[in-house]
Backbone as CSV, one residue per row, in Angstrom:
resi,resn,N_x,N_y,N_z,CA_x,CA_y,CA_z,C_x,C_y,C_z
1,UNK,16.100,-9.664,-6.255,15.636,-9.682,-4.884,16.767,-9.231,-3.977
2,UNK,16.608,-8.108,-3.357,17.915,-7.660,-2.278,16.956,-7.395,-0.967
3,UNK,17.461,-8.295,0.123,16.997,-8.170,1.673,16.974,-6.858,2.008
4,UNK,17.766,-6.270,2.300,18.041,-4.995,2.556,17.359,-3.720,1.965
5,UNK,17.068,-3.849,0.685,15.770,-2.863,-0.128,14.791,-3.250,0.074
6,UNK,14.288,-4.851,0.757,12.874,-4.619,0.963,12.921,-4.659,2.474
7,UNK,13.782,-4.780,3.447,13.822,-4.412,4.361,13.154,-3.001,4.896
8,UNK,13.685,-1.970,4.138,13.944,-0.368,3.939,12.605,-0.300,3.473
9,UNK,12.066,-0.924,2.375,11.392,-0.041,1.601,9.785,-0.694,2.033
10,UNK,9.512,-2.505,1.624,8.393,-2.652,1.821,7.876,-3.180,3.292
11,UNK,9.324,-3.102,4.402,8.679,-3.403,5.506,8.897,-2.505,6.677
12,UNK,9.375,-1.339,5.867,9.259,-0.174,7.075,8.681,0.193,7.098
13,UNK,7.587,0.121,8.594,6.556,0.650,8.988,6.511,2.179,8.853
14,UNK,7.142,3.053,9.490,7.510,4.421,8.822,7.183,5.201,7.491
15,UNK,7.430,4.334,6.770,7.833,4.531,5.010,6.805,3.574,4.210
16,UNK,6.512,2.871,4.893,5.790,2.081,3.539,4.226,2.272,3.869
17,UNK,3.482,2.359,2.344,1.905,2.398,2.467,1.198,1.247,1.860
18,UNK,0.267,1.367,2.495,-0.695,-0.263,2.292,-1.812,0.745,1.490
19,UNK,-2.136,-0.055,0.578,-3.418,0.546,-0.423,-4.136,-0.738,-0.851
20,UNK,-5.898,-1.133,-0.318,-6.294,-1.962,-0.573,-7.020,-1.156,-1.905
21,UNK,-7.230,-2.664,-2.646,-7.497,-2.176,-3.701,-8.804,-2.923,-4.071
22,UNK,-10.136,-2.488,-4.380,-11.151,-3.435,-4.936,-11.744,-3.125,-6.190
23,UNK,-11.825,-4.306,-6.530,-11.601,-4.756,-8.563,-12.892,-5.202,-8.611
24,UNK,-13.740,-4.393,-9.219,-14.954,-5.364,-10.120,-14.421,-6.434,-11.037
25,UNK,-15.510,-7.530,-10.918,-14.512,-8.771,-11.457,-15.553,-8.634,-12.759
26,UNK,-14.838,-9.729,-13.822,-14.414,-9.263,-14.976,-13.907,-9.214,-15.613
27,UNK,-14.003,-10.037,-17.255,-12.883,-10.156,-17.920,-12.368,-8.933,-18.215
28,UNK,-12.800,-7.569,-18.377,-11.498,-6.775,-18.940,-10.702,-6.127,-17.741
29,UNK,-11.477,-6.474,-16.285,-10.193,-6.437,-15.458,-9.402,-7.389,-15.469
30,UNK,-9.690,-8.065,-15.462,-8.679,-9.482,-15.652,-7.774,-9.339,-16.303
31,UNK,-7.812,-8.665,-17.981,-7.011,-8.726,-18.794,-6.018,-7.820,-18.352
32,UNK,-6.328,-6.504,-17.316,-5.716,-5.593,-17.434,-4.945,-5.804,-16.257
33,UNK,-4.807,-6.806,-15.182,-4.718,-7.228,-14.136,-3.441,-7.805,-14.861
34,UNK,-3.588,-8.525,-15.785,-2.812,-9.887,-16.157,-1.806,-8.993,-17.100
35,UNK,-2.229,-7.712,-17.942,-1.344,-7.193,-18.919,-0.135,-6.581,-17.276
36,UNK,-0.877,-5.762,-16.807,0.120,-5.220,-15.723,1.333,-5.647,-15.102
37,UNK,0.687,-7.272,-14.787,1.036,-7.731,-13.481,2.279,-9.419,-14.216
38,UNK,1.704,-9.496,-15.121,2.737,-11.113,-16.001,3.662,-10.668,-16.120
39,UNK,4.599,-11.796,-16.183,5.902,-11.700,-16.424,6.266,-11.417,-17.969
40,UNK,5.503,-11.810,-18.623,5.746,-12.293,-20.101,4.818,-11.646,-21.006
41,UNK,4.331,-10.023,-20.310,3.451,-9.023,-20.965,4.214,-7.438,-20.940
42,UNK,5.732,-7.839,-20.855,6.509,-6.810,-20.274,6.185,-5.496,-21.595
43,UNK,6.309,-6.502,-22.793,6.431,-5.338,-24.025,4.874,-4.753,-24.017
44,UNK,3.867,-5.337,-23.670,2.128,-5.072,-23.761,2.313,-3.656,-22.585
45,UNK,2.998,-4.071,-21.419,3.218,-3.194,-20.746,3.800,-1.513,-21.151
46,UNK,4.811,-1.875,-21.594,5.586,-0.578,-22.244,4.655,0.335,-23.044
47,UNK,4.311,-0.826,-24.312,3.199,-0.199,-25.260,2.197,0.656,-24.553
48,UNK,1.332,0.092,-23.305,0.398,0.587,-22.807,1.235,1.905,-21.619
49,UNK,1.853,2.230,-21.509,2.453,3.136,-20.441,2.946,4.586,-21.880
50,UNK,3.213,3.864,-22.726,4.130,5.010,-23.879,2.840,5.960,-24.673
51,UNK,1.826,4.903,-24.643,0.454,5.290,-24.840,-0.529,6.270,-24.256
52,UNK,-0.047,6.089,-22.918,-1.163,6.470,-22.052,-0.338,7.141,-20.904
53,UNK,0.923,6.653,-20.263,1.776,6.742,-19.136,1.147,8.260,-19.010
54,UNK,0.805,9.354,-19.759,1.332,10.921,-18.874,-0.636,10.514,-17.658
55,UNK,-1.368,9.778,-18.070,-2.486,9.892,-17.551,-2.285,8.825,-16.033
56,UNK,-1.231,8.308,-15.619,-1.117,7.711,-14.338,-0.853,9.017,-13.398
57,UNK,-0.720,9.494,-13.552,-0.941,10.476,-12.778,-1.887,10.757,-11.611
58,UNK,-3.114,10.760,-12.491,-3.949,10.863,-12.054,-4.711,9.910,-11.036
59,UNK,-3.938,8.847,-10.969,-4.361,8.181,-9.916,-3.793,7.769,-8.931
């Protein structure tokens, strides 16, 4: 956590973008919510980015 980078980054009005986001609910959003977003899904994460990563792109 550094004041100063989120100073800059997530509270400059200038620079920073807000993207609401709406989720059909749902266990396999859920899962994919929870693989993304946990602390303790870091390696599920990797796996799924080394897998798939060139297709974020696209969104």
């Amino acid at each position: 956590f550094n004041p100063l980078q989120l100073r800059e980054t997530t509270m400059a009005v200038d620079t920073r973008r807000l993207v609401q986001l709406t989720l059909d609910s749902g266990s396999e959003t859920d899962a994919l919510m929870d693989m993304l977003l946990a602390k303790k899904r870091s390696a599920d994460r990797r796996d799924w980015l080394e897998q798939g990563g060139e297709q974020m792109g696209s969104f």
